[in-house]
C-alpha positions as CSV (number, residue, x, y, z in Angstrom):
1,X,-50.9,-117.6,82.4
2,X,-50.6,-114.5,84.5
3,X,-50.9,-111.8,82.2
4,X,-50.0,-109.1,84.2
5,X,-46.4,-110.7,84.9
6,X,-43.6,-108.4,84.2
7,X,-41.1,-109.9,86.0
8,X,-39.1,-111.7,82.9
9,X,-38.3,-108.5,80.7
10,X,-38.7,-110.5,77.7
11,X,-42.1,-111.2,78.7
12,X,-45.0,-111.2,75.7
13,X,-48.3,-111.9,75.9
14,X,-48.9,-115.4,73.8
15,X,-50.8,-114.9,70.3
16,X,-54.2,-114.0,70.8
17,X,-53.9,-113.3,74.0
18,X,-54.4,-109.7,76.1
19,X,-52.3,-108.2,78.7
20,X,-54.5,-106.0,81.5
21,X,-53.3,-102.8,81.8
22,X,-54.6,-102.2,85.3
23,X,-53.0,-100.6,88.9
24,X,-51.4,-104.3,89.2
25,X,-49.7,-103.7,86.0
26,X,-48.9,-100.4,86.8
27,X,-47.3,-100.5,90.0
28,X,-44.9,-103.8,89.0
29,X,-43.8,-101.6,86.0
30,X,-43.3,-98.8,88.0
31,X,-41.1,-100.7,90.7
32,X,-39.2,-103.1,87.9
33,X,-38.2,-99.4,86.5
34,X,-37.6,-97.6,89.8
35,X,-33.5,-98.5,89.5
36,X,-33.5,-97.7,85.3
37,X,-35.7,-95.0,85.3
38,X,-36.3,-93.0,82.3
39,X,-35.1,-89.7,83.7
40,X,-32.5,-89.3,86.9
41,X,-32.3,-85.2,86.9
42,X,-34.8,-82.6,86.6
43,X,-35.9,-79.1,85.9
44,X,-35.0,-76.7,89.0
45,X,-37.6,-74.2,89.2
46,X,-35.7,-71.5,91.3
47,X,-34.4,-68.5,90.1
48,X,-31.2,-68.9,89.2
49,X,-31.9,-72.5,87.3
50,X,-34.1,-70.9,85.6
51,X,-32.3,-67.4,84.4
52,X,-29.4,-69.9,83.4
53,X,-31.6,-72.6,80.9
54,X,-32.9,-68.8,79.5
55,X,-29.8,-67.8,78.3
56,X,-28.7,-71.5,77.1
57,X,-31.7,-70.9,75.3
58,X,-31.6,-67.5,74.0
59,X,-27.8,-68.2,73.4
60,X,-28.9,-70.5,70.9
61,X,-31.5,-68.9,69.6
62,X,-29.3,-66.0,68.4
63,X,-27.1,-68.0,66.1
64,X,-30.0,-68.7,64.2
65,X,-32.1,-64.9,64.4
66,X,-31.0,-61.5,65.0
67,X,-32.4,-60.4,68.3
68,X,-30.9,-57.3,68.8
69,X,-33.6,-54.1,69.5
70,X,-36.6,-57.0,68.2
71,X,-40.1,-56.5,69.2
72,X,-40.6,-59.9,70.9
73,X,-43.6,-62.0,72.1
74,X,-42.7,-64.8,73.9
75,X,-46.2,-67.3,74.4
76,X,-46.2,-69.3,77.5
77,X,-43.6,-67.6,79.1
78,X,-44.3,-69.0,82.2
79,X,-42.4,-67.1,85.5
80,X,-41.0,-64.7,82.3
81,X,-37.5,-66.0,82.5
82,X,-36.7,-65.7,78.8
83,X,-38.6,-62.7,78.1
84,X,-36.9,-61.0,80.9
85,X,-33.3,-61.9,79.6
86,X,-34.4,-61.1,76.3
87,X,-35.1,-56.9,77.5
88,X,-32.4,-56.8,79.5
89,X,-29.7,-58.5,77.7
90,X,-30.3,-57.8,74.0
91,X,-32.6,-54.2,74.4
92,X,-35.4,-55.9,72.8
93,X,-39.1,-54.4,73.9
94,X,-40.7,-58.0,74.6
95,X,-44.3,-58.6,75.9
96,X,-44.6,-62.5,77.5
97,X,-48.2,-63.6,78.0
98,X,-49.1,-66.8,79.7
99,X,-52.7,-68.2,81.1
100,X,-51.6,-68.1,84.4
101,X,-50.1,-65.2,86.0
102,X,-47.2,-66.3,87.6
103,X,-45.4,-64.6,91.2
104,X,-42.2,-64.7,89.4
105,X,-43.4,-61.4,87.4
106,X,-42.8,-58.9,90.0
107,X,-39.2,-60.4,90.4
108,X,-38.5,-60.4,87.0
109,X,-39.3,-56.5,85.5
110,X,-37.6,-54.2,83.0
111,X,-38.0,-51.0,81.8
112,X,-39.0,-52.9,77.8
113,X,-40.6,-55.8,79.3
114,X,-44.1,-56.5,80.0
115,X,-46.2,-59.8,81.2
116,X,-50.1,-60.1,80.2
117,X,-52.3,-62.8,81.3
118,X,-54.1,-64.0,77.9
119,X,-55.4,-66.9,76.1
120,X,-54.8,-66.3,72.9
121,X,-57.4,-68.6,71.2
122,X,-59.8,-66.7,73.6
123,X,-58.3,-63.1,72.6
124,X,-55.9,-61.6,71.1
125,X,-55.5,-57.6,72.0
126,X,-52.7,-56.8,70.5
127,X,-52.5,-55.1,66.4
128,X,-51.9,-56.9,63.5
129,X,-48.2,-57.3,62.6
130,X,-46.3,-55.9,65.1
131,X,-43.7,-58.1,66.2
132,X,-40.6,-59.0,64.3
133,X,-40.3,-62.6,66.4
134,X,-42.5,-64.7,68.4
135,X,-40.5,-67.6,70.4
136,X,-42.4,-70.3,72.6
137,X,-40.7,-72.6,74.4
138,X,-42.4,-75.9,76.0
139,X,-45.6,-74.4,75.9
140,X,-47.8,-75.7,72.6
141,X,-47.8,-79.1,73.6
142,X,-49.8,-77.7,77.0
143,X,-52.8,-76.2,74.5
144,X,-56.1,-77.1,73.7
145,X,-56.5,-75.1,70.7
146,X,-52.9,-75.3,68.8
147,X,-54.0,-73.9,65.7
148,X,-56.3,-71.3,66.9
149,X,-53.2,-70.0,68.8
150,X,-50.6,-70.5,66.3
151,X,-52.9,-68.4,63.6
152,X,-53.0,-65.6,65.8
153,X,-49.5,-65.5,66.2
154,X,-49.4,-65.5,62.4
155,X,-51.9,-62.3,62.8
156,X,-49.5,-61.1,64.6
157,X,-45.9,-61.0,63.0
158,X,-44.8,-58.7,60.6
159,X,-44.4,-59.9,57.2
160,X,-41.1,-61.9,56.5
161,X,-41.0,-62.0,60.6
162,X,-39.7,-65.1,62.4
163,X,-41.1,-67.3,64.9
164,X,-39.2,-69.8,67.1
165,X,-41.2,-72.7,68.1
166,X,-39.5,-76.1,70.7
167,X,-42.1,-78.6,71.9
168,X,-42.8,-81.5,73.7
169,X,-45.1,-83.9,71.6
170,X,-47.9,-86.4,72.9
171,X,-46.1,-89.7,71.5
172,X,-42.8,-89.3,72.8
173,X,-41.8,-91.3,75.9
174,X,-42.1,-88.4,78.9
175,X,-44.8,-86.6,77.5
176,X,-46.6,-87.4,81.0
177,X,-44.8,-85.1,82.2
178,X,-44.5,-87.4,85.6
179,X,-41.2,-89.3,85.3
180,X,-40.5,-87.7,88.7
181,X,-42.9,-90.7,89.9
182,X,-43.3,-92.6,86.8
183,X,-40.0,-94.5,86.1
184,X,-40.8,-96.5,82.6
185,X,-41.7,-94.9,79.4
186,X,-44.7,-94.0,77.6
187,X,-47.4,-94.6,80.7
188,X,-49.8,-92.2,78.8
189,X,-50.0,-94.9,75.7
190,X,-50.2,-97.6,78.0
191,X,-52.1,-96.7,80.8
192,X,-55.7,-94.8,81.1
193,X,-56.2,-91.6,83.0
194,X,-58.8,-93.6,85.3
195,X,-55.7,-96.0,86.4
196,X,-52.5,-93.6,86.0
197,X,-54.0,-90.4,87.8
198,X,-55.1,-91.8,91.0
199,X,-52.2,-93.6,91.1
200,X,-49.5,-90.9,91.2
201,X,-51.5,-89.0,92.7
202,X,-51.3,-91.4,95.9
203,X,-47.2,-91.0,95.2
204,X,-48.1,-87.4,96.2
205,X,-47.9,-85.7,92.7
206,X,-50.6,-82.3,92.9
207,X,-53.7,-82.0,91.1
208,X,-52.2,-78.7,90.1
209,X,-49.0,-80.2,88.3
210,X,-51.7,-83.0,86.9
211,X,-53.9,-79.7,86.2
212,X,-50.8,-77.7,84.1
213,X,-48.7,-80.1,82.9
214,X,-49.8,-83.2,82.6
215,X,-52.4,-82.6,79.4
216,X,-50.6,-82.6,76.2
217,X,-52.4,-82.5,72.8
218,X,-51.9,-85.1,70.7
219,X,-50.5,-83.1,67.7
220,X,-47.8,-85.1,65.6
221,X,-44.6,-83.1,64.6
222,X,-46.5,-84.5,61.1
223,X,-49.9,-82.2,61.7
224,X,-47.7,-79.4,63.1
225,X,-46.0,-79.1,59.5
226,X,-49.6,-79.2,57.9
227,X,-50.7,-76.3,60.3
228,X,-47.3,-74.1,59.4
229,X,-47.8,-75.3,55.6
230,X,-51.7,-73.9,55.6
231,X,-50.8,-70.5,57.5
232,X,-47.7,-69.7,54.9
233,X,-45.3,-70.2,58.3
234,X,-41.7,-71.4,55.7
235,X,-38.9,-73.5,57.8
236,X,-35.9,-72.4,57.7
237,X,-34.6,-74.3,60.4
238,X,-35.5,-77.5,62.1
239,X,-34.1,-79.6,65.1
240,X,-35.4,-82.7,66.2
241,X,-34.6,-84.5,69.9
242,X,-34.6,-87.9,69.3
243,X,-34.6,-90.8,72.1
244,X,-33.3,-94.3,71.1
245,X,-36.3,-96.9,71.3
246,X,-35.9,-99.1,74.0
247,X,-36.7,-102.6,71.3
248,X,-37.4,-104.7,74.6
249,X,-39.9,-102.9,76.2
250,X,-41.4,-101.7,72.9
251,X,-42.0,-105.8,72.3
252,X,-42.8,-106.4,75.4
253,X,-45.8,-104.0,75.1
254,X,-46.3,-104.2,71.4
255,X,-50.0,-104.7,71.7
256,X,-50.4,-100.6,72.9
257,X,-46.9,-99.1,71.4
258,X,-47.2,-100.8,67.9
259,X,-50.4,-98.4,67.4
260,X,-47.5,-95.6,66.6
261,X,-44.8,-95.3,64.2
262,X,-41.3,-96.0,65.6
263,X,-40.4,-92.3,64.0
264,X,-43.3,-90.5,66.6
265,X,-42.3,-92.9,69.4
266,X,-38.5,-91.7,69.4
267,X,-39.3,-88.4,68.9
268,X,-39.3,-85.9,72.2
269,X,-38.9,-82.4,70.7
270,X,-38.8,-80.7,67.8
271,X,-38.0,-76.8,67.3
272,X,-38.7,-75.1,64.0
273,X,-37.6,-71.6,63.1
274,X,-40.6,-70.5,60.9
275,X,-41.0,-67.2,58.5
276,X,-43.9,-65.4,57.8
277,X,-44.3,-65.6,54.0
278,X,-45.5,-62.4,52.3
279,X,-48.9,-62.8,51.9
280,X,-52.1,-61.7,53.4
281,X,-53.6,-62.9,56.5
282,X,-56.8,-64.4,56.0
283,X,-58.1,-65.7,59.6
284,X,-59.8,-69.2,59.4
285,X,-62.9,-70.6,60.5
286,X,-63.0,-71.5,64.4
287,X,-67.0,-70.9,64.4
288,X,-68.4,-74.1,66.7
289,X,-72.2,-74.4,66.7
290,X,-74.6,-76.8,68.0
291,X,-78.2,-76.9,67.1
292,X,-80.3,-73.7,67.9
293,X,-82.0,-74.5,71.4
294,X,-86.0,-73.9,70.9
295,X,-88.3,-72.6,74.1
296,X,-89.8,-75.2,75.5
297,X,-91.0,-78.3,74.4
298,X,-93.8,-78.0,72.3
299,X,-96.6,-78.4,71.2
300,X,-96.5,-75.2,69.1
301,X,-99.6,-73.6,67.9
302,X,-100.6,-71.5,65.1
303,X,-100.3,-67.4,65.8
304,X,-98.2,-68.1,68.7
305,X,-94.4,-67.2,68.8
306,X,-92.1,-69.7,68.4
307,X,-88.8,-68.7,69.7
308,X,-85.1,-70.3,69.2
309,X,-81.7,-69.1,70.9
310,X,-78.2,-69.7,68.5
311,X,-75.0,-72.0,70.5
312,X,-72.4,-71.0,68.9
313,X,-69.1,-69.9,69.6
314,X,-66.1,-67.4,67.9
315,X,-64.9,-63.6,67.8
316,X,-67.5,-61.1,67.2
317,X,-70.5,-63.3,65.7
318,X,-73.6,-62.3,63.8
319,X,-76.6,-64.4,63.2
320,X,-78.9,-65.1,60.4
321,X,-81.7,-67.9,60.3
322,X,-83.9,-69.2,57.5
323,X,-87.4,-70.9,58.3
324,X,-88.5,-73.8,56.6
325,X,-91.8,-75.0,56.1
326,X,-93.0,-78.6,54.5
327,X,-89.0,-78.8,53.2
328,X,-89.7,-74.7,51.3
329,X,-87.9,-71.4,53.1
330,X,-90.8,-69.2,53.7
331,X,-88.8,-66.5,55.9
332,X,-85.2,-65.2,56.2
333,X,-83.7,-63.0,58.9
334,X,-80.1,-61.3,57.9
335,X,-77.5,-61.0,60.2
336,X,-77.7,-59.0,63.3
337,X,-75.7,-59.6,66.8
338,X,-79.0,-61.1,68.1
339,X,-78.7,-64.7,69.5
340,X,-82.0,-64.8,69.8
341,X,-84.6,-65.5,67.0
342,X,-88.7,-65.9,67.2
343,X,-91.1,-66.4,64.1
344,X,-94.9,-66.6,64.4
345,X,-96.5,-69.2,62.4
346,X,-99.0,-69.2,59.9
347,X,-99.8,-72.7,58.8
348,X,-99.6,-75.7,60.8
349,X,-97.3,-78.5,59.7
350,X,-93.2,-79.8,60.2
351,X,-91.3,-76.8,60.6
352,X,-87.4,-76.4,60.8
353,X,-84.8,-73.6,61.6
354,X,-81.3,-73.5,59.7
355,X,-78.9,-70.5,61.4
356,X,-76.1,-68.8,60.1
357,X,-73.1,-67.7,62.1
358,X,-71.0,-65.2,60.8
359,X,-67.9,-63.7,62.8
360,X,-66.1,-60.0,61.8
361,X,-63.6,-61.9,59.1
362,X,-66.5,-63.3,57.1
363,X,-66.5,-66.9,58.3
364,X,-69.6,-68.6,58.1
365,X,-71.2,-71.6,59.5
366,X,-74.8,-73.4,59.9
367,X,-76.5,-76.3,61.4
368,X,-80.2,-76.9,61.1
369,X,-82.6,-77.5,64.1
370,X,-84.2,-80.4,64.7
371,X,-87.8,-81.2,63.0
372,X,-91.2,-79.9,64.7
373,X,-94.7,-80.1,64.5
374,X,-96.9,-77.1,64.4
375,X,-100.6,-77.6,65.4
376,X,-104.2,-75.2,64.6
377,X,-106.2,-74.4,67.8
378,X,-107.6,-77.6,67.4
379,X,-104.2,-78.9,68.1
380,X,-104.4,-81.0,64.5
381,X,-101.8,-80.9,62.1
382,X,-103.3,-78.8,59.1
């Protein structure tokens, strides 16, 4: 049995039995779907296609919020489209920031508008509190760090303030973002990035495209609600874009799809209108640590320094490290900004570091260092 054949669309693999999912797979599925493919019109990314999905957008956005006179942050604004229409249209003094600075930015200006290039789970410049609405729009799904950046948006509305939120999520059928080349559904589930990438990238699609839109965190609408539950984020209004499951090819390809509940696979987008309960902001722990690095590789000796170096990462850390000697603390340093520690010891014997990381909200992490041996001049273990 060829189990690569697609040709019959009924076609299942027999019980016990594996289908390859391989560039021979690929391609046929591509070409079977070429005159039923999944999408048959497209964003336009000039000007004027642009400025008019912005006001379909911000048209619906104000039967659900007052935007009149707002101080808005739009994140991921992209070429600034909505954030301009915002200023002009509605007088509202709106700030768009994006990771990449787009060209569109100099076309777009208004007297209440600016556009920052900032990673928010990186930094976040602006004060607590002050804005009365945050919208994004087709951006989360495009993050690596989802919560980070959605509790510094927190950080940042005003108490009882609103936040708009409409995204793409990893499980639903054209979250490759390439269904200008890929006709079927769902090649991200089915197909590995070591078979699908090179393989539309041959169709001409541009790293760059692959680069910014073709990564999507794999967030569930499911752990988004956890996230807004944990930062006090209350929805008062929720939409969901739902696609009908297509029953034969999810059959057809049951082996991969049937990994997923039916409820994520027909689900495309959702937007949630969120509220900023009234309650205080306490920031949570992002710190990521590895085990200190030592210097060098040893042997160390008796009355000679041993030195260690903290890997850690997170906003404004301190350090603190405890030696351990035979399994007993002998020695603690409090925090200081110092990554770098160095202890001289006394007594030979197994040695280990534990160090602290603390950063400016009072999170704290640790991680011990690995085991090692101290020796006398003799180089014995005492």
């Amino acid at each position: 049995m060829d189990l690569a054949l697609i040709g019959n669309e009924h076609e299942v693999p027999e019980s016990g039995t594996y289908r390859v999912y391989d560039l021979q797979l690929l391609r046929r599925l591509n070409e079977e779907y070429r005159e039923k493919p999944l999408m048959s019109s497209f964003t336009q990314y000039d000007d004027a296609s642009q400025l008019r999905q912005a006001k379909r957008r911000i048209e619906s956005l104000g039967k659900k919020a007052a935007l009149e006179g707002k101080r808005i942050l739009e994140v991921g604004c992209g070429g600034g489209y909505v954030a301009y229409e915002l200023a002009k249209e509605y007088g509202c003094q709106v700030t768009g920031i994006d990771i990449y600075q787009s060209e569109v930015w100099e076309r777009l200006s208004a007297p209440s508008l600016q556009y920052r290039c900032i990673d928010l789970s990186r930094e976040n410049p602006f004060e607590a509190e002050s804005f009365d609405l945050i919208v994004s729009y087709v951006a989360w799904e495009h993050m690596r760090h989802p919560f980070e950046v959605l509790q510094q948006c927190v950080k940042l509305m005003k108490r009882g303030g609103l936040f708009y939120l409409y995204a793409n999520l990893y499980r639903s059928a054209l979250a490759s973002h390439l269904y200008r080349h890929i006709f079927f559904p769902y090649p991200q589930l089915l197909f590995d990035d070591s078979v699908l990438l090179p393989y539309v990238r041959s169709l001409g699609v541009e790293q760059w495209w692959i680069d910014a839109f073709y990564y999507v965190n794999k967030l569930t609408y499911a752990e988004y609600k956890q996230y807004f539950e944990l930062l006090h984020l209350k929805i008062l209004k929720e939409e969901k874009a739902l696609r009908n499951l297509d029953w034969d090819f999810y059959e057809r390809f049951e082996d991969k799809l049937g990994l997923y509940p039916v409820s994520d696979l027909e689900l495309d987008f959702f937007g949630v209108l969120l509220q900023r309960e009234d309650v205080d902001f306490v920031e949570r722990q992002r710190i990521m640590m590895q085990p200190p690095a030592l210097e060098g590789q040893g042997p160390y000796f008796v009355g000679t320094a041993v030195r260690a170096a903290a890997r850690a990462r997170g906003r404004d850390l301190k350090f603190a490290w405890y030696v351990f000697h035979e399994g007993k603390r002998i020695y603690t340093q409090w925090y200081t900004q110092a990554a770098e520690f160095e202890f001289v010891p006394q007594a030979g014997g197994k040695y280990q570091l534990l160090c602290f990381a603390m950063d400016s909200a009072q999170n704290k992490k640790s991680v011990y260092s690995p085991f090692f041996e101290v020796l006398t001049s003799e180089g014995q273990v005492e």
